[in-house]
PyMOL commands that place a pseudoatom at each C-alpha (Angstrom):
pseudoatom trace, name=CA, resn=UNK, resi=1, chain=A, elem=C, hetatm=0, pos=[71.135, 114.247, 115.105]
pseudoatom trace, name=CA, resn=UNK, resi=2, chain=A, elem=C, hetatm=0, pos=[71.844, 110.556, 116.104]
pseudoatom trace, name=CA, resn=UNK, resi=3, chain=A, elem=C, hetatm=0, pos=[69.263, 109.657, 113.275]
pseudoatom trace, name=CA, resn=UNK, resi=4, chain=A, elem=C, hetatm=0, pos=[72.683, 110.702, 111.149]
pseudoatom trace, name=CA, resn=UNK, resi=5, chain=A, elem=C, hetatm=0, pos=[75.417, 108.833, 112.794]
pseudoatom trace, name=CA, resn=UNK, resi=6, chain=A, elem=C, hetatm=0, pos=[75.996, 106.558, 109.793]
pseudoatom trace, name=CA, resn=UNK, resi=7, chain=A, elem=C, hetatm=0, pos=[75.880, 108.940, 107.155]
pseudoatom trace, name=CA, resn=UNK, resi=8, chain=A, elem=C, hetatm=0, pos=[78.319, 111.115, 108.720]
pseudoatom trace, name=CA, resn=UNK, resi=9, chain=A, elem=C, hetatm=0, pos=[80.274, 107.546, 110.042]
pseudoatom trace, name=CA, resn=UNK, resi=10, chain=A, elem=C, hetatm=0, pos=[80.471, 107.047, 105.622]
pseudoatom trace, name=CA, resn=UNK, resi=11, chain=A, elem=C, hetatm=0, pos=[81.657, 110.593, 104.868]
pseudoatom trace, name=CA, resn=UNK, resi=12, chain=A, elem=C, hetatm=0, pos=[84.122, 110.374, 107.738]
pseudoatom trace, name=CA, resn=UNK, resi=13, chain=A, elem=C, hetatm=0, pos=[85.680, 107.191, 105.905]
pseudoatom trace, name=CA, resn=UNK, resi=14, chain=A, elem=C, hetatm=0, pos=[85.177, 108.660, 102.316]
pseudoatom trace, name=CA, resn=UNK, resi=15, chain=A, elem=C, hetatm=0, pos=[87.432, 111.595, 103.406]
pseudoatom trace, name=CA, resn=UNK, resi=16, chain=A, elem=C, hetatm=0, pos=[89.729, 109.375, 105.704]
pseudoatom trace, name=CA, resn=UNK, resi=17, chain=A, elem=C, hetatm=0, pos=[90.106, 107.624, 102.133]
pseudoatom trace, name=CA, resn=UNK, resi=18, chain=A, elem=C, hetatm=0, pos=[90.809, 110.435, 100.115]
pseudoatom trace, name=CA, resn=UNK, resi=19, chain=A, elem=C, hetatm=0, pos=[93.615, 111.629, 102.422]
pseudoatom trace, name=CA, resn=UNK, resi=20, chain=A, elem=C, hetatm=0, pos=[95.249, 108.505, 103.096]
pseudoatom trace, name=CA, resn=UNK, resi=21, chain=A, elem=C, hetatm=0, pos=[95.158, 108.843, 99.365]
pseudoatom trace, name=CA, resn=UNK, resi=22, chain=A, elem=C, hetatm=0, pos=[96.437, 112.051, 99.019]
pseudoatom trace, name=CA, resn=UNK, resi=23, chain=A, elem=C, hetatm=0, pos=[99.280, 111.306, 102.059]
pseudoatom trace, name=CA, resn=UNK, resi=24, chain=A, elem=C, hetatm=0, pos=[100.308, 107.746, 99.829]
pseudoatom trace, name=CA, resn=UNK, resi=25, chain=A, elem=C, hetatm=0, pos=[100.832, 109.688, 96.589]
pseudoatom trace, name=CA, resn=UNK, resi=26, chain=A, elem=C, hetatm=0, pos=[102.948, 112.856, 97.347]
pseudoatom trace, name=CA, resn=UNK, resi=27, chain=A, elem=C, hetatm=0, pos=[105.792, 110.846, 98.306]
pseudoatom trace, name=CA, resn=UNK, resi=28, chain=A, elem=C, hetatm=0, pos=[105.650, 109.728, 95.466]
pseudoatom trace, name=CA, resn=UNK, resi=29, chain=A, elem=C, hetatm=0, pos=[105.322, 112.992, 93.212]
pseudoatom trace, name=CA, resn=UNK, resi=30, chain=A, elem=C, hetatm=0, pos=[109.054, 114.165, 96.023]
pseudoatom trace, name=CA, resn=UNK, resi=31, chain=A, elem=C, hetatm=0, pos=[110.616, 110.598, 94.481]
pseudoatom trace, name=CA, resn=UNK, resi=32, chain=A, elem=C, hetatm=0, pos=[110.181, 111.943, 90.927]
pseudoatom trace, name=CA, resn=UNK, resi=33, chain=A, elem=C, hetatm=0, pos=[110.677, 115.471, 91.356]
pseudoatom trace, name=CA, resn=UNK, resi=34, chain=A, elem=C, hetatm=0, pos=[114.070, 114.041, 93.437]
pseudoatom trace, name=CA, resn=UNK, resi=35, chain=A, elem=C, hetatm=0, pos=[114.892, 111.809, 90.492]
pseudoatom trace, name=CA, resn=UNK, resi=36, chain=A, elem=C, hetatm=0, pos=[114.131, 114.820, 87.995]
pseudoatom trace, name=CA, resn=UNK, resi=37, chain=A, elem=C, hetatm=0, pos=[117.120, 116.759, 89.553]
pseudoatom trace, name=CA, resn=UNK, resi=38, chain=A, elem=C, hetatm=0, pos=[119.495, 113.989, 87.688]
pseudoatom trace, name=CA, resn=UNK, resi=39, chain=A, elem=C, hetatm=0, pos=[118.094, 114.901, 84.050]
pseudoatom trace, name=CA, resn=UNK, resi=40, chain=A, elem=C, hetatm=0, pos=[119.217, 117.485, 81.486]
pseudoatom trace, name=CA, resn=UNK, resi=41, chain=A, elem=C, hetatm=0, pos=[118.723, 120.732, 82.499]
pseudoatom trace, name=CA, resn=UNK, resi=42, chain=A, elem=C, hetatm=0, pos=[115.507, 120.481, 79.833]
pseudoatom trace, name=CA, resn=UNK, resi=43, chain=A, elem=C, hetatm=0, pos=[114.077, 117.569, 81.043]
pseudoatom trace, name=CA, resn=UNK, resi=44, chain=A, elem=C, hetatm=0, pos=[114.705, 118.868, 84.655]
pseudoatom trace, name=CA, resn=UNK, resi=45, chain=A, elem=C, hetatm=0, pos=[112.801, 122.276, 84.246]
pseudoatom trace, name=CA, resn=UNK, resi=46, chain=A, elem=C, hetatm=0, pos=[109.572, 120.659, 82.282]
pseudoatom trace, name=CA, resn=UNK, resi=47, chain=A, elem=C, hetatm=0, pos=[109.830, 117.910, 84.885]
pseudoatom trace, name=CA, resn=UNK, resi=48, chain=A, elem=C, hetatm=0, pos=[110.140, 119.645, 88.160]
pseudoatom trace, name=CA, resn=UNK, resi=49, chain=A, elem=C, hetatm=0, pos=[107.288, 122.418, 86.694]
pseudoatom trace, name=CA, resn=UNK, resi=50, chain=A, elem=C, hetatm=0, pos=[104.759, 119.775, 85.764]
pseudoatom trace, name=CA, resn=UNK, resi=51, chain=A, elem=C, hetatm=0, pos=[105.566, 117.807, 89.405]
pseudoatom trace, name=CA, resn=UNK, resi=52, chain=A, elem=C, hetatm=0, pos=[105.506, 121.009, 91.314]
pseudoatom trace, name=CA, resn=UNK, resi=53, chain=A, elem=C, hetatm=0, pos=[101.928, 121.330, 89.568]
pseudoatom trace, name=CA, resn=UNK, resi=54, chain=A, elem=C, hetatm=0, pos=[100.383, 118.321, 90.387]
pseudoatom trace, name=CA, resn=UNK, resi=55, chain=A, elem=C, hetatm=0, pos=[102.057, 118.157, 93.950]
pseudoatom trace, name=CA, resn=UNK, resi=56, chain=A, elem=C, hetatm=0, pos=[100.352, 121.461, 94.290]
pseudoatom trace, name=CA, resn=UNK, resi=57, chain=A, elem=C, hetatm=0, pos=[97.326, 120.492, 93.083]
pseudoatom trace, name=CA, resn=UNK, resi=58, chain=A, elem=C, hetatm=0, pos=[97.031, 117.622, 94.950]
pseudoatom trace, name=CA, resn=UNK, resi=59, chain=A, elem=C, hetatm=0, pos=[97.624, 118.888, 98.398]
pseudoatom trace, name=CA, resn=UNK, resi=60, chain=A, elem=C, hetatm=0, pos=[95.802, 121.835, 98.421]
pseudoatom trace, name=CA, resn=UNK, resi=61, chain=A, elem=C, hetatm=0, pos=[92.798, 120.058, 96.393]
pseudoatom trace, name=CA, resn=UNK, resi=62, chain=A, elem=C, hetatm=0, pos=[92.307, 116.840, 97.647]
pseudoatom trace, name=CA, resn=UNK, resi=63, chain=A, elem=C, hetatm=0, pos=[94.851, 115.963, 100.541]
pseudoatom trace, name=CA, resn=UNK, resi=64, chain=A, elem=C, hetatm=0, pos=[94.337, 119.399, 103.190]
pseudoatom trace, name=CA, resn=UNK, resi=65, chain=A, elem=C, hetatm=0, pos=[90.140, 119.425, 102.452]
pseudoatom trace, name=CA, resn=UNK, resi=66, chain=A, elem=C, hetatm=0, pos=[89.998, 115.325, 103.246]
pseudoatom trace, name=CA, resn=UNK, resi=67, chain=A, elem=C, hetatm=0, pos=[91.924, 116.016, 106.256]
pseudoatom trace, name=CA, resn=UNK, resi=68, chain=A, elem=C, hetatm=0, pos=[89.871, 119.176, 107.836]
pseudoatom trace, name=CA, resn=UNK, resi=69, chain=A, elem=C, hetatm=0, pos=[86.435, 117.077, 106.664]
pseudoatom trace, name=CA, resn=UNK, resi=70, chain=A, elem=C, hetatm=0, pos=[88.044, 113.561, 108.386]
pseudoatom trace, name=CA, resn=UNK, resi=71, chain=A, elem=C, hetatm=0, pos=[89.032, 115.235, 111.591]
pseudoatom trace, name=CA, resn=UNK, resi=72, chain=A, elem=C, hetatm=0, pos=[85.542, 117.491, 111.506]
pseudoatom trace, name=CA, resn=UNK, resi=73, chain=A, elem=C, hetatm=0, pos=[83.772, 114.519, 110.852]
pseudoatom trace, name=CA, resn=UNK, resi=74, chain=A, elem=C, hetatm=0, pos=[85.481, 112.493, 113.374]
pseudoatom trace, name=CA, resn=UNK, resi=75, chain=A, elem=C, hetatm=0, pos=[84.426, 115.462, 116.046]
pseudoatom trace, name=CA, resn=UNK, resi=76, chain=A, elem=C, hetatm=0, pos=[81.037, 114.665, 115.211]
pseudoatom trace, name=CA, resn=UNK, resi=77, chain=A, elem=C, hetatm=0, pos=[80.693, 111.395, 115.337]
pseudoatom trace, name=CA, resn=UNK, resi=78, chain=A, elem=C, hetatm=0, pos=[82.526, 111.499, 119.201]
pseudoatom trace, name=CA, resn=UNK, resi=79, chain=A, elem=C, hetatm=0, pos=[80.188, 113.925, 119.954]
pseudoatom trace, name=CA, resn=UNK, resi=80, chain=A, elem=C, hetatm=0, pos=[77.151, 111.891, 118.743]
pseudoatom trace, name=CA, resn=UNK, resi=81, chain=A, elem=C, hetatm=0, pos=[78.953, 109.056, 120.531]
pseudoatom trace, name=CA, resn=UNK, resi=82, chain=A, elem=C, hetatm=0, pos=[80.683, 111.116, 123.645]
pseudoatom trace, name=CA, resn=UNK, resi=83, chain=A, elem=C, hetatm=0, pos=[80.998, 107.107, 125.696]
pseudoatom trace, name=CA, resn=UNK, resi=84, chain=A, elem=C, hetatm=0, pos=[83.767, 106.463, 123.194]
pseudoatom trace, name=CA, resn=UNK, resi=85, chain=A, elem=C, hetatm=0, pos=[86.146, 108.548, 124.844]
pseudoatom trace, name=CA, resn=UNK, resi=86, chain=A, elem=C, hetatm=0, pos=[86.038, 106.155, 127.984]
pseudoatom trace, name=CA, resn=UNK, resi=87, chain=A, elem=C, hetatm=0, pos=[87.334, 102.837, 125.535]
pseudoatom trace, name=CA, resn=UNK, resi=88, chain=A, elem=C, hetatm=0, pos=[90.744, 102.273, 125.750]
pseudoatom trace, name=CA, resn=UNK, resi=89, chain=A, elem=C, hetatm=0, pos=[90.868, 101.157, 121.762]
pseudoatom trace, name=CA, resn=UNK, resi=90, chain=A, elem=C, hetatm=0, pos=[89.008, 104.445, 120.954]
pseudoatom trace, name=CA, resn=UNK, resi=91, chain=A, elem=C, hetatm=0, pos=[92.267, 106.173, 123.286]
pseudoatom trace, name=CA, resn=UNK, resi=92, chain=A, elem=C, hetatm=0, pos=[94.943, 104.455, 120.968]
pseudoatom trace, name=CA, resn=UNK, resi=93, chain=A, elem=C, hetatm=0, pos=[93.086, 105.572, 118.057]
pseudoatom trace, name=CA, resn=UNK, resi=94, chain=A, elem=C, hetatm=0, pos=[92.974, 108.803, 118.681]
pseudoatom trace, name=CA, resn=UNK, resi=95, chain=A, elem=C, hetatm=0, pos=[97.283, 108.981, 119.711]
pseudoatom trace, name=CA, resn=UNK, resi=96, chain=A, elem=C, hetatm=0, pos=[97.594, 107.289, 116.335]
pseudoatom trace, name=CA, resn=UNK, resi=97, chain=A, elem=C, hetatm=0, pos=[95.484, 109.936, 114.276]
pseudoatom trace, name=CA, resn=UNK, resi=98, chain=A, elem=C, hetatm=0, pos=[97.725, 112.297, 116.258]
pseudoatom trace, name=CA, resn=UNK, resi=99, chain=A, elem=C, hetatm=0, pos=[100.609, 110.584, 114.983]
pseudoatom trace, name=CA, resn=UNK, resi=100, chain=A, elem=C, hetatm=0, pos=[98.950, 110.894, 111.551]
pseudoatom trace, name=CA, resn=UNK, resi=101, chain=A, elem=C, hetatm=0, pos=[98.396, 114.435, 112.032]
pseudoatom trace, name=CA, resn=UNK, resi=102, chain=A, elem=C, hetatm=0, pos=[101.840, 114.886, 113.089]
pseudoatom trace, name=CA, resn=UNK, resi=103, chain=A, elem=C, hetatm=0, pos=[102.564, 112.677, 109.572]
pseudoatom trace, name=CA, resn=UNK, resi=104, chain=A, elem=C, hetatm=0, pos=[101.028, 115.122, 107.808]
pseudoatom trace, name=CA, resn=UNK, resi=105, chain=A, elem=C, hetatm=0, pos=[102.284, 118.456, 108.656]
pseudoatom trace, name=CA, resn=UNK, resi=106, chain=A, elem=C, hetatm=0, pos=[105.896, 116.996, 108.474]
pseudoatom trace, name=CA, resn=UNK, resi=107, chain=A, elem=C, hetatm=0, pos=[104.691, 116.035, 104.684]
pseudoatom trace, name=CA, resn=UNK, resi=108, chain=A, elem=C, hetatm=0, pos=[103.610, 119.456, 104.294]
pseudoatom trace, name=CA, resn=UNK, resi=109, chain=A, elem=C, hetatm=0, pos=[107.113, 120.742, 105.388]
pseudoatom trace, name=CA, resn=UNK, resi=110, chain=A, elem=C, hetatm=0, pos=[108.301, 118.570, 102.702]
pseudoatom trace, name=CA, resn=UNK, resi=111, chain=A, elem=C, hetatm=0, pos=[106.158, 120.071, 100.430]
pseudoatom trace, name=CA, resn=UNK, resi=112, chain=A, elem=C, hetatm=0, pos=[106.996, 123.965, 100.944]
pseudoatom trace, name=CA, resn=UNK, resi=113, chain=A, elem=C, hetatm=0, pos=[111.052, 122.786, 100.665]
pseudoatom trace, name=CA, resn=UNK, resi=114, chain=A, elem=C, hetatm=0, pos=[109.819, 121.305, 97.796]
pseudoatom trace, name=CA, resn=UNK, resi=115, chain=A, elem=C, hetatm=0, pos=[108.320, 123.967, 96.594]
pseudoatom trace, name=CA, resn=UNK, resi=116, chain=A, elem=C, hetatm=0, pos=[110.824, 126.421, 97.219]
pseudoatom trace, name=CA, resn=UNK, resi=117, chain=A, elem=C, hetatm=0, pos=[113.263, 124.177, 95.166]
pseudoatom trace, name=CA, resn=UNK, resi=118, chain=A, elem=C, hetatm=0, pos=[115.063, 122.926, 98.657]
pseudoatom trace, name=CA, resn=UNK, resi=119, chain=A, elem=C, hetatm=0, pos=[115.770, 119.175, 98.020]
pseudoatom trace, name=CA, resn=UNK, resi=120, chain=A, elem=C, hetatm=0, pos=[117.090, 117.852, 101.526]
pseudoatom trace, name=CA, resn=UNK, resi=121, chain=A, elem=C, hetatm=0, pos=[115.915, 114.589, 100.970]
pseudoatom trace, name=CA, resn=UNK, resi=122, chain=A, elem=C, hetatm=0, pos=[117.059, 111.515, 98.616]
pseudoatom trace, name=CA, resn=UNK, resi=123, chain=A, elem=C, hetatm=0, pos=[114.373, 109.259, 96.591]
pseudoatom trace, name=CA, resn=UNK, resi=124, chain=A, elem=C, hetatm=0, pos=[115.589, 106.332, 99.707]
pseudoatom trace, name=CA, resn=UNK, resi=125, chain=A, elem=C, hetatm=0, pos=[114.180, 108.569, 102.420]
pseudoatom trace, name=CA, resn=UNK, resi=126, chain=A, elem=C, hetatm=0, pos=[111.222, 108.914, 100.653]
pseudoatom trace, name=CA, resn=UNK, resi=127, chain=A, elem=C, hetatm=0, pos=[110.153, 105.721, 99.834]
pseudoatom trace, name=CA, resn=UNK, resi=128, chain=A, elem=C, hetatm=0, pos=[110.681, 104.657, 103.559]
pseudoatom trace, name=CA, resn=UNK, resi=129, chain=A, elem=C, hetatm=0, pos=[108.719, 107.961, 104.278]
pseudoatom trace, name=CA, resn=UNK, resi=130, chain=A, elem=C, hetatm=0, pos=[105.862, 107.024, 102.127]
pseudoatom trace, name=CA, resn=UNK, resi=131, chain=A, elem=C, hetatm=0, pos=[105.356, 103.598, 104.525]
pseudoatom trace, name=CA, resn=UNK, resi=132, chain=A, elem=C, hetatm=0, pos=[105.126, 105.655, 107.888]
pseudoatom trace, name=CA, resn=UNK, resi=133, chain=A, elem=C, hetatm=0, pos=[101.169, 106.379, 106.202]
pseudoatom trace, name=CA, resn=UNK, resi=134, chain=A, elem=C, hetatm=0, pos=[100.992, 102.923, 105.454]
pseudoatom trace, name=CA, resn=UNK, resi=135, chain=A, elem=C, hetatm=0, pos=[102.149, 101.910, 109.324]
pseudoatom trace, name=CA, resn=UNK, resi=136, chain=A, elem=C, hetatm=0, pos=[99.517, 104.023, 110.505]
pseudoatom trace, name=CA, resn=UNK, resi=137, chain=A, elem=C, hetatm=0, pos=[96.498, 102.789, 108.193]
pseudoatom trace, name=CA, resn=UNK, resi=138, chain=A, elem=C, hetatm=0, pos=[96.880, 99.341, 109.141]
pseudoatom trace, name=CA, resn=UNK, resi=139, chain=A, elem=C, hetatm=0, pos=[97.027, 100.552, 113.043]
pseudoatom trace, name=CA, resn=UNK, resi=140, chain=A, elem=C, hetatm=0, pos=[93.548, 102.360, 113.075]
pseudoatom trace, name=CA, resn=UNK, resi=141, chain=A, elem=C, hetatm=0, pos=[92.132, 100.028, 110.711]
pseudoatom trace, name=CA, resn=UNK, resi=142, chain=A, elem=C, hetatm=0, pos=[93.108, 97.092, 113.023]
pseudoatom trace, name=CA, resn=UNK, resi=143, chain=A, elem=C, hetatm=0, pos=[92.371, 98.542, 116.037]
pseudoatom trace, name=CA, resn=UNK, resi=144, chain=A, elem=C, hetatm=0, pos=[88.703, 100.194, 114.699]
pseudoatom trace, name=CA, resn=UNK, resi=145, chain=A, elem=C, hetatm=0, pos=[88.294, 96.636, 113.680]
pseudoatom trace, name=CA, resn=UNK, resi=146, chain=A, elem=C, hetatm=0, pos=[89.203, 94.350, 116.461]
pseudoatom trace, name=CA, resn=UNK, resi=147, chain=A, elem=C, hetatm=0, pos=[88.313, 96.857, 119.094]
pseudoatom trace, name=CA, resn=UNK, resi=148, chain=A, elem=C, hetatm=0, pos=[88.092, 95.590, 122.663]
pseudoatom trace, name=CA, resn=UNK, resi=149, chain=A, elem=C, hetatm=0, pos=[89.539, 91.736, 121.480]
pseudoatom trace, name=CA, resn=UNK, resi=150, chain=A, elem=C, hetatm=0, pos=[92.474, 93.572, 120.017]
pseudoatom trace, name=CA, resn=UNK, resi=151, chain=A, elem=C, hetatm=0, pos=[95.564, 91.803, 121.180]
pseudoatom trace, name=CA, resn=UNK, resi=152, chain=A, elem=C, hetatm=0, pos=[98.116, 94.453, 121.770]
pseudoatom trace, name=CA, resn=UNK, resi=153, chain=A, elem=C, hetatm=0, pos=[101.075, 91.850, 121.480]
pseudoatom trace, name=CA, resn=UNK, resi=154, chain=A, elem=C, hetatm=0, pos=[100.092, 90.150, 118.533]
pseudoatom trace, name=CA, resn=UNK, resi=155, chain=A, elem=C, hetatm=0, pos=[99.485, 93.774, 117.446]
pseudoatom trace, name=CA, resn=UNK, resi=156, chain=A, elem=C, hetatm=0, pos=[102.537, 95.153, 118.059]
pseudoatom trace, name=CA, resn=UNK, resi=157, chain=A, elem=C, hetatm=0, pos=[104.200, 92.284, 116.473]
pseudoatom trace, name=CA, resn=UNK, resi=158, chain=A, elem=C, hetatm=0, pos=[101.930, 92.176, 113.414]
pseudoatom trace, name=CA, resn=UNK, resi=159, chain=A, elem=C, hetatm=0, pos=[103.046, 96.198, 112.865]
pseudoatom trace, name=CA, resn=UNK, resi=160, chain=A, elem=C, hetatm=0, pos=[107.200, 95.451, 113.302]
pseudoatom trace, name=CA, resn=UNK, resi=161, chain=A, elem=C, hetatm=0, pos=[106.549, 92.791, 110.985]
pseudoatom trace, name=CA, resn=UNK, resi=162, chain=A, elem=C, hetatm=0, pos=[104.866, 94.935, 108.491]
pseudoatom trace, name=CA, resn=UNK, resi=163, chain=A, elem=C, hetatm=0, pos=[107.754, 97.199, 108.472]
pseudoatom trace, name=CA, resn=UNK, resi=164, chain=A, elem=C, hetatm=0, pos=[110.501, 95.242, 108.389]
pseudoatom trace, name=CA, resn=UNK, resi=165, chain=A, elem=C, hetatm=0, pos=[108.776, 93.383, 104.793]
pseudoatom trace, name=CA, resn=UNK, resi=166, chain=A, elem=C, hetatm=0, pos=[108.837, 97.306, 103.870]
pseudoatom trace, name=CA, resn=UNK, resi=167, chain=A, elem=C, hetatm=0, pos=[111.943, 97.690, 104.365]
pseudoatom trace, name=CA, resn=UNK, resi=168, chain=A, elem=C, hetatm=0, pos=[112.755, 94.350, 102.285]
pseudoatom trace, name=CA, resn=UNK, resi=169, chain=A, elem=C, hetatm=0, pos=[111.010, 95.607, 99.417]
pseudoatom trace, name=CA, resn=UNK, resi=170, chain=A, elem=C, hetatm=0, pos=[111.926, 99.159, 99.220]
pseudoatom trace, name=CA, resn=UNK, resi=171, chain=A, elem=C, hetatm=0, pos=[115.808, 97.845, 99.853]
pseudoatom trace, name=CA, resn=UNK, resi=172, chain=A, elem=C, hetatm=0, pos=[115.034, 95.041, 97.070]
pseudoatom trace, name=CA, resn=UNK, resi=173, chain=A, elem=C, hetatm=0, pos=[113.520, 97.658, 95.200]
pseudoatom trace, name=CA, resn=UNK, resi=174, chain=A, elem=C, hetatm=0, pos=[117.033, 100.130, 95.224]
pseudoatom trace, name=CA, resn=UNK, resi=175, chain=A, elem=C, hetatm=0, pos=[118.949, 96.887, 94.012]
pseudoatom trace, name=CA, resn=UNK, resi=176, chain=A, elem=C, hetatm=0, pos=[117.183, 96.491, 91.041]
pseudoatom trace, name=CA, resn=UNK, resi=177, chain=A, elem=C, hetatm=0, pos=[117.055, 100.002, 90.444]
pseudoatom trace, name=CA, resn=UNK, resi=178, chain=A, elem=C, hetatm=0, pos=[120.526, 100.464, 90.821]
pseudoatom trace, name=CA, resn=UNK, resi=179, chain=A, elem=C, hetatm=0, pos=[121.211, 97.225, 88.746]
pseudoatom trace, name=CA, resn=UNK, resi=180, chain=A, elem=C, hetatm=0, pos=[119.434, 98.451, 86.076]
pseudoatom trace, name=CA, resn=UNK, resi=181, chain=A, elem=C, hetatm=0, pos=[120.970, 101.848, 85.984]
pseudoatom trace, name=CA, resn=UNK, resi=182, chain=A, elem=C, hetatm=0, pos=[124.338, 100.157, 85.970]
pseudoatom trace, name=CA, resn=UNK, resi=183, chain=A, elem=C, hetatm=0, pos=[123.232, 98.400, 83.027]
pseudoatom trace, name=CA, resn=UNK, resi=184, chain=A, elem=C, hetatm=0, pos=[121.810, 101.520, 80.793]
for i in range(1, 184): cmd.bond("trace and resi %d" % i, "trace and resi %d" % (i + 1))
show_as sticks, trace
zoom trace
């Protein structure tokens, strides 16, 4: 079966792809179905039905499947390669797809309020929401990367620094928003 470890190593990434893909984008669909609450009560009902469509669509289709085949795949490759449960970067990767998986079935509570017309959450939240993903991909990627020379301070760093030039553009983001609604 170790004749297979890099085909399965490519699906694992094709489906860790798909769901970062899947995780990036449904914040995205909550923002306009959010922002679809402010129109007419027309625009609101073919809005939120065509949203609540594709939201469906694309977590049940593409962003649940890539997640069962990453994680199965992932179980096969550390069984193929049991030793990498004794490396320390192979540890941390494993608490941050936990902290993914966690990600996700928070985003899939936001989905069924969502879906059950239960808006608790303002277009702000998620946009900052949509970056915890983000945070995560560039920790595994980093980490899978660098391995063993990883430096965990320059690390560390390198991630608060990321998110604080989030912050700065979803906040400068909001201010032109909110300019330009002032001026329509």
């Amino acid at each position: 079966m170790i004749e297979y470890y890099d085909y399965f190593k490519a699906l694992h990434l094709i489906f860790i792809i798909t769901w970062f893909a899947g995780l990036f984008y449904i914040p995205r669909l909550f923002i306009y179905i959010i922002e679809a609450q402010k129109k007419s009560e027309i625009e609101k009902k073919i809005l939120t039905t065509q949203l609540n469509i594709m939201t469906k669509r694309l977590w049940y289709i593409i962003t649940w499947p890539s997640a069962i085949l990453a994680i199965f795949f992932a179980l096969i490759l550390i069984f193929l390669v049991p030793i990498w449960l004794t490396q320390q970067w192979m540890v941390v990767k494993i608490i941050f797809a936990g902290l993914l998986l966690i990600y996700h079935f928070k985003t899939h509570s936001m989905y069924v309020d969502f879906k059950n017309e239960i808006y608790n959450y303002s277009g702000t939240f998620m946009r900052f929401w949509n970056e915890g993903a983000t945070l995560i991909l560039f920790s595994i990627v980093f980490l899978v990367s660098i391995k063993n020379s990883f430096n965990w301070i320059f690390g560390v760093l390198g991630l608060v620094g990321l998110g604080i030039l989030l912050v700065l553009g979803i906040r400068f983001y909001k201010n032109i928003n909110n300019k330009n609604d002032a001026n329509n």
